[in-house]
C-alpha positions in Angstrom: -127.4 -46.5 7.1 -125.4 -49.0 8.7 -124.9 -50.2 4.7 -123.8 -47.0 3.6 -121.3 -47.0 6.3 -119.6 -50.3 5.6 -119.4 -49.4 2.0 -117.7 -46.1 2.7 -115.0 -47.9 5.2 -114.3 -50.6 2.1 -114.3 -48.1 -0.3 -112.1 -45.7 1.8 -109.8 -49.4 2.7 -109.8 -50.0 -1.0 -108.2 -46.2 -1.7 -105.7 -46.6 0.8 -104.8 -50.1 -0.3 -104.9 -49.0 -4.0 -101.9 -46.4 -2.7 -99.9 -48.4 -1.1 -99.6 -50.5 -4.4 -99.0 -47.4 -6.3 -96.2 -46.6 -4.0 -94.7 -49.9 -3.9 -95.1 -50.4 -7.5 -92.6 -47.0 -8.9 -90.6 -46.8 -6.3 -89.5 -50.4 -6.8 -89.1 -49.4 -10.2 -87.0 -46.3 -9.3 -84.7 -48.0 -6.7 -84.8 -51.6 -8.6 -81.4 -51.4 -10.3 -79.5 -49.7 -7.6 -81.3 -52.2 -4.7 -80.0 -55.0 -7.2 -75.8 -54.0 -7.5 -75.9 -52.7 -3.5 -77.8 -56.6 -2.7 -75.7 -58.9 -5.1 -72.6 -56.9 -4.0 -73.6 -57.3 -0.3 -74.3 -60.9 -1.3 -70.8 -61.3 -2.7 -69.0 -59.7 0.3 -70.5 -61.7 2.9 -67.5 -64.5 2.4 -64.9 -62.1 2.1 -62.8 -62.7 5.0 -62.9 -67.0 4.6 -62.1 -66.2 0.9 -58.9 -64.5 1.7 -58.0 -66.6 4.2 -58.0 -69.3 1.8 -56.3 -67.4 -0.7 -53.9 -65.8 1.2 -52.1 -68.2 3.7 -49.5 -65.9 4.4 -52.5 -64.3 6.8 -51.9 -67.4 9.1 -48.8 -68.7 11.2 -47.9 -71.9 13.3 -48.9 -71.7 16.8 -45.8 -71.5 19.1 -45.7 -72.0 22.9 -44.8 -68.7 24.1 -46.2 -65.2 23.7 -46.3 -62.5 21.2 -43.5 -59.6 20.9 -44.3 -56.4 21.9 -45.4 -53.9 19.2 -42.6 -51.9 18.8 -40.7 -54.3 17.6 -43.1 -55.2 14.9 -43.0 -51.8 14.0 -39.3 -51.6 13.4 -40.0 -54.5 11.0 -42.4 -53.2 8.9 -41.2 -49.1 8.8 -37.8 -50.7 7.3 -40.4 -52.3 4.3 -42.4 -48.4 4.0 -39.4 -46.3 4.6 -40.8 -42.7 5.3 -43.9 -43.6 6.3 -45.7 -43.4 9.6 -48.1 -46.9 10.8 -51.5 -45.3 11.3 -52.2 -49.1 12.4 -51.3 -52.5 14.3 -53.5 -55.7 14.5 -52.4 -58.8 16.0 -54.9 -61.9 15.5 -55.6 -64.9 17.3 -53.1 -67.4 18.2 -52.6 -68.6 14.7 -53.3 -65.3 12.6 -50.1 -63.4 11.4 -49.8 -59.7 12.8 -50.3 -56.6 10.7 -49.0 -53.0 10.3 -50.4 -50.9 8.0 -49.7 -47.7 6.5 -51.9 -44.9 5.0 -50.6 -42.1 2.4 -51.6 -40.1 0.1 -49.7 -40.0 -3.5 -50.9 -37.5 -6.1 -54.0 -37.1 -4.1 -55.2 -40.8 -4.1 -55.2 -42.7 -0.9 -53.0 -45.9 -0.3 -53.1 -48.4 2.1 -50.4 -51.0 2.4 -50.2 -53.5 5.1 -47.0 -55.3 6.4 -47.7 -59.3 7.4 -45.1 -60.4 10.4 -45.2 -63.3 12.7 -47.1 -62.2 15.7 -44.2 -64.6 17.6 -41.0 -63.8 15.9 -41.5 -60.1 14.6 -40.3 -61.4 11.5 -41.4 -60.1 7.7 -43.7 -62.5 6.3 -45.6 -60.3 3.4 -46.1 -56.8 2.1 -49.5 -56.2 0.4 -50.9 -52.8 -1.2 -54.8 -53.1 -0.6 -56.0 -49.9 -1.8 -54.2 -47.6 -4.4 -51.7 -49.8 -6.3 -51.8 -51.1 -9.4 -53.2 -54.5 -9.2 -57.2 -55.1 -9.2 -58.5 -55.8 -5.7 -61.6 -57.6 -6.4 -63.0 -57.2 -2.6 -62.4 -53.5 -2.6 -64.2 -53.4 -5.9 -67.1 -54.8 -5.1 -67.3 -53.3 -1.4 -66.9 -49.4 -3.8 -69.9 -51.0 -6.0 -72.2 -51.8 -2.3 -71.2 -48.1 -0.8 -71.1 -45.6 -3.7 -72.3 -48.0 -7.1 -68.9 -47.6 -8.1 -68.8 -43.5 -7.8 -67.3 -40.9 -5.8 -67.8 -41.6 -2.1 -69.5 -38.4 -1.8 -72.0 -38.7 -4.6 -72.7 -42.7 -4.6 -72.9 -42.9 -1.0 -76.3 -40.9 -0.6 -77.7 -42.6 -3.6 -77.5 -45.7 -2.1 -78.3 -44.1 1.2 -82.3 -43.0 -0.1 -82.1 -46.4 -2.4 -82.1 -48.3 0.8 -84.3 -45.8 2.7 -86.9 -46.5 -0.1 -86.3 -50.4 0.0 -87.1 -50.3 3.5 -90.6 -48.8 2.6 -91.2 -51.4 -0.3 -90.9 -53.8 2.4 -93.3 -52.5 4.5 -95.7 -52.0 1.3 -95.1 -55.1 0.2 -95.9 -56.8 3.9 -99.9 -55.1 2.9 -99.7 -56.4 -0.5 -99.1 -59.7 0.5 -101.2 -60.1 3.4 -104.5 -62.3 2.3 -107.6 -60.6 2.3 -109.2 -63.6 3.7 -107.4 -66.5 5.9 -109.2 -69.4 3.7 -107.3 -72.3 3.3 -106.6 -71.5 -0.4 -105.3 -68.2 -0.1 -103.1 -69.2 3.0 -101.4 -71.6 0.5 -101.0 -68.9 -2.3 -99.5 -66.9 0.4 -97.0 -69.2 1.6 -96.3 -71.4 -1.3 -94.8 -71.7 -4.6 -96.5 -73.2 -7.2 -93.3 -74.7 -9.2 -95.5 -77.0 -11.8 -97.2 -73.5 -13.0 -96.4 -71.9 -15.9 -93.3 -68.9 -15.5 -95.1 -65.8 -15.2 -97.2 -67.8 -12.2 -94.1 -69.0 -10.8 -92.3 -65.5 -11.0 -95.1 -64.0 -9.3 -94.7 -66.6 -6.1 -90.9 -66.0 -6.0 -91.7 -62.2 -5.1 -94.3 -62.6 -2.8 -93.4 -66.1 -1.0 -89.8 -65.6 -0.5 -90.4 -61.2 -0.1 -92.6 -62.4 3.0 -90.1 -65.7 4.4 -87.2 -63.2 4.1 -89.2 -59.8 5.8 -88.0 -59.6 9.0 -84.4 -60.3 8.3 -84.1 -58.4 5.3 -85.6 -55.5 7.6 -82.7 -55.7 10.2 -79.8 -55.2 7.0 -82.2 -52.5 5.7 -81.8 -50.5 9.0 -78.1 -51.5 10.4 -77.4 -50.2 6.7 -79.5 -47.1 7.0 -76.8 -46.7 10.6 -74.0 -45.7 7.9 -75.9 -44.0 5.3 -77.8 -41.2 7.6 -76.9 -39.4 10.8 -80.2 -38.7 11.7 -81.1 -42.3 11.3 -78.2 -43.4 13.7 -79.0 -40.6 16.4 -83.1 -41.9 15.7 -82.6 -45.4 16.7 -79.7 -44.3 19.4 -82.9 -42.1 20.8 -85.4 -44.5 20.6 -83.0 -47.8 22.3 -82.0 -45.6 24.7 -85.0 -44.1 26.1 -84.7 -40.5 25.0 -81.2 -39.6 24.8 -78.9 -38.1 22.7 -76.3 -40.4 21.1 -73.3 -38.6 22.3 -70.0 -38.0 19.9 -67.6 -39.8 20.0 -64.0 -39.2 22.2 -61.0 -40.4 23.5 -59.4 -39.4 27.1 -56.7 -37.3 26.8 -52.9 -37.8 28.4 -52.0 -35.2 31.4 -49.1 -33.5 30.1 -48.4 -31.8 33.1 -47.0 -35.3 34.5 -44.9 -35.6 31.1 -41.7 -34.9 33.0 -42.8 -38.2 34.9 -41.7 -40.6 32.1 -38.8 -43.0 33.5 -36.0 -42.6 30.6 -35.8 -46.0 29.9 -35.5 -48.5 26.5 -39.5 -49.8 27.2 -41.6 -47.5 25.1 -45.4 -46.3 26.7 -46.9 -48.2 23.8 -45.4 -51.7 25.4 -46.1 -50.8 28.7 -49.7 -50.2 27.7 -49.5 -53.3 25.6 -47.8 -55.9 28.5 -50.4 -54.5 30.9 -53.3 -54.9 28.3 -52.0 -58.4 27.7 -52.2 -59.7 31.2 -56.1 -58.9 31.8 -56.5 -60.6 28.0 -54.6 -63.8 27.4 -57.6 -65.3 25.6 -59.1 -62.1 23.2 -59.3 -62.9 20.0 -57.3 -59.9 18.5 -55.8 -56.7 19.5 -56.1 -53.3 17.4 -54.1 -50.0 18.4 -52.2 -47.0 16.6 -49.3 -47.4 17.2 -48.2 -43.7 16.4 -48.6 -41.0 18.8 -49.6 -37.7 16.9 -50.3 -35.3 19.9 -49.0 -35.1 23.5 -52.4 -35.1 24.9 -53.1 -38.2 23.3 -54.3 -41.9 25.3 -52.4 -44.7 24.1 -55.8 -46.8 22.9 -55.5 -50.6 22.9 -58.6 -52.8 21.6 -59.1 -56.2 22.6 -61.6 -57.8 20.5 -63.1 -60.9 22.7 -64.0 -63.1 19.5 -62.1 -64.1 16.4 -63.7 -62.5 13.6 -66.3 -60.5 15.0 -66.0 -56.7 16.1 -69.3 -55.8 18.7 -67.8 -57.2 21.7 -64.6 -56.0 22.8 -62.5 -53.9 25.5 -61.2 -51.1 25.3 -58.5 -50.0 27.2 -56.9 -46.1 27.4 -54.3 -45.1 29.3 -52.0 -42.0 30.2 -48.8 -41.9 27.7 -47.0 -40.3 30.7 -48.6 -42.1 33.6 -49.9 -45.3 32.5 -52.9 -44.9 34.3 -56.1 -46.2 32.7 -59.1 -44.3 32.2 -62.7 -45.6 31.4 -65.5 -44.0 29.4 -69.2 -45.0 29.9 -68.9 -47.8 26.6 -65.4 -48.8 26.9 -66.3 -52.6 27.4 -69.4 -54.3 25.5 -71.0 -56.0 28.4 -71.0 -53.2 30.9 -72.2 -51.0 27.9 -75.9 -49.4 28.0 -78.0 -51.2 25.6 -78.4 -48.5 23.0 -74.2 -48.2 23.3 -74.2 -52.1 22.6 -76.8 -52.1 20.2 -74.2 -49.4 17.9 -71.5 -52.0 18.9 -73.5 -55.0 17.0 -74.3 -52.5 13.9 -71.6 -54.2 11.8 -71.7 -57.2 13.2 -75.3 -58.2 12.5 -75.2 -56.2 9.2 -73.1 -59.1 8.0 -74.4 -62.1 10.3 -71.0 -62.3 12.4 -72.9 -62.0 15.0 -74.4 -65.5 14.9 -70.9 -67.3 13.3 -70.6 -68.6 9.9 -74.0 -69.9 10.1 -75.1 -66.1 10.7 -72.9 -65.5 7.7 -74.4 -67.7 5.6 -77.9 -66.6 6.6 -77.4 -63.0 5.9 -76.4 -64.5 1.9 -79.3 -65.6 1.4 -81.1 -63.1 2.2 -79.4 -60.6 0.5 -79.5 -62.7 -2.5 -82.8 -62.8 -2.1 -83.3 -59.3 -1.7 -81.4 -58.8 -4.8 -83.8 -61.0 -6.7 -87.1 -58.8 -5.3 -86.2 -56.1 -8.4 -86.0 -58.8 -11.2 -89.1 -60.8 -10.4 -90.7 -57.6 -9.1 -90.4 -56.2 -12.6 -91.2 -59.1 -14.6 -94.5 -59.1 -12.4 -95.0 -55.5 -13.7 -94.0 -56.2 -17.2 -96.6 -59.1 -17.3 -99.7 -56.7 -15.8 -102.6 -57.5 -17.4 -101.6 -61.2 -18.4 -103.7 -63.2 -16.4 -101.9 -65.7 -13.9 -102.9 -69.4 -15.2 -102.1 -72.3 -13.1 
């Protein structure tokens, strides 16, 4: 009796593991080529930022011993080099990065972005560049289309890749049972987390999938899901839900100006922008960069100023909001990063640990090599398939 029962529960474990290989063998081979272009093109991206900077040295200025000039004067600037057009934005980078305005509109349908370079200290013109909609091939925005949308509409590539990640999330998971020895003898411990480079190809190919599949799990799991954050509302108010304890990921708002107190604005030559700005300024001497719009569309609209506390990362920063009318600052639950809740903070790092800014260049770098690695798991994993049935010869 007791016989019978242990061959039912193998028999039964062999069924289920038999399915899992099943599932993890098509839909690799349904999601391969799209896993491989949104990968490689992640891959590619990672640098992005250090590449331009490199290439572009007008993004950079000497330091100089005194502060920056207030927005609106870099906005004078850069409107007389887009005549017509409103700023939607305003950056100003660290101490040695130039400042930015940029400009979005629409021409024959078609989106353009342009962004006006100025010294940060001077407020003078340093460069005008057309990032999206001009002419000239961007390479970065190409290959950032090809890692959203494979290179198609936004609203038809963008849930492609959305499942195609979705279902690379459960081949990892499958592939964690395929790998995982069926014994912990000595021999299969070393098939498990070694590669046999002196064996022939099709042995070799085979320990490429599985070894570096398994070394690169758990981080390859964390770009799967901050990725899944974009492509799937559901999935970002799921893992909101779950970090937070039960709760509902609230929507997103701004505080709105008092425009009953609108008759309170001192007529003088110091716009509510530069107020905002000088008062922002004195609480961060040290941020890293500053983002605001410096166009103010509604007159119930808070001037919003962010202070991002590191150079090229985004997850922790201040936000500050104040009264157009009043200059009086008002505060939302998630306005700073450190007095955030942690499912607020753990949205905050979303982008940032999608890329590895989080951890520095070194995270950076890290977050390569995994994707190029994950980008690899469709080749060798169908070369593994293509050679089923040949057996694997030392």
């Amino acid at each position: 009796m007791a016989k019978q029962k242990k061959q039912k529960k193998k028999a039964k474990k062999s069924s289920l593991r038999k399915l899992n290989d099943w599932l993890h063998l098509w839909l690799g081979l349904a999601s391969g080529i799209i896993v491989f272009i949104v990968s490689l093109t992640g891959c590619i991206y990672a640098f992005q930022q250090e590449i331009k900077d490199y290439l572009e040295p007008w993004r950079f200025v000497e330091v100089q011993d005194q502060d920056f000039v207030p927005p609106s004067q870099l906005v004078d600037t850069a409107t007389a080099y887009m005549p017509g057009v409103k700023p939607s934005g305003l950056t100003y980078s660290n101490r040695e990065g130039a400042a930015a305005v940029g400009f979005n509109q629409r021409i024959d349908g078609k989106r353009h972005f342009t962004a006006v370079f100025l010294n940060p200290y001077t407020g003078e013109f340093i460069k005008k560049q057309q990032l999206l909609g001009g002419e000239n091939f961007d390479f970065f925005r190409f290959v950032i289309d090809g890692h959203r949308a494979l290179w198609l509409p936004y609203d038809i590539g963008r849930p492609i890749v959305g499942v195609a990640t979705l279902i690379f999330l459960i081949l990892l998971i499958t592939g964690l049972v395929m790998w995982w020895p069926k014994n912990w003898k000595k021999s299969n411990r070393k098939k498990s987390f070694s590669i046999k480079w002196k064996a022939k190809f099709k042995r070799v190919n085979y320990d490429l999938h599985n070894v570096l599949g398994f070394y690169s799990l758990l981080l390859a799991l964390v770009i799967t899901i901050t990725g899944l954050v974009w492509s799937f509302e559901w999935f970002d108010d799921g893992l909101y839900y779950v970090a937070s304890g039960g709760e509902e990921k609230p929507e997103h708002s701004h505080p709105h100006s008092d425009i009953s107190k609108a008759n309170l604005v001192a007529n003088d030559s110091v716009s509510a922008l530069d107020k905002a700005w000088y008062l922002t300024r004195k609480k961060e001497m040290d941020a890293g960069g500053f983002y605001m719009s410096p166009t103010i569309r509604h007159e119930d609209d808070a001037i919003e100023i962010v202070a991002y506390q590191d150079a090229g990362s985004f997850y922790n920063r201040n936000e500050y909001f104040y009264d157009q009318y009043t200059l009086e600052r008002y505060r939302t639950k998630d306005d700073t990063y450190v007095e955030a809740d942690f499912a607020d903070q753990l949205s905050m790092l979303n982008y940032d640990v999608h890329i590895g800014a989080v951890f520095g260049f070194a995270g950076k770098l890290l977050a390569f090599f995994i994707s190029l690695i994950c980008a690899s798991l469709p080749v060798t994993g169908f070369l593994v398939w293509w050679n089923k049935g040949r057996k694997l010869k030392p």
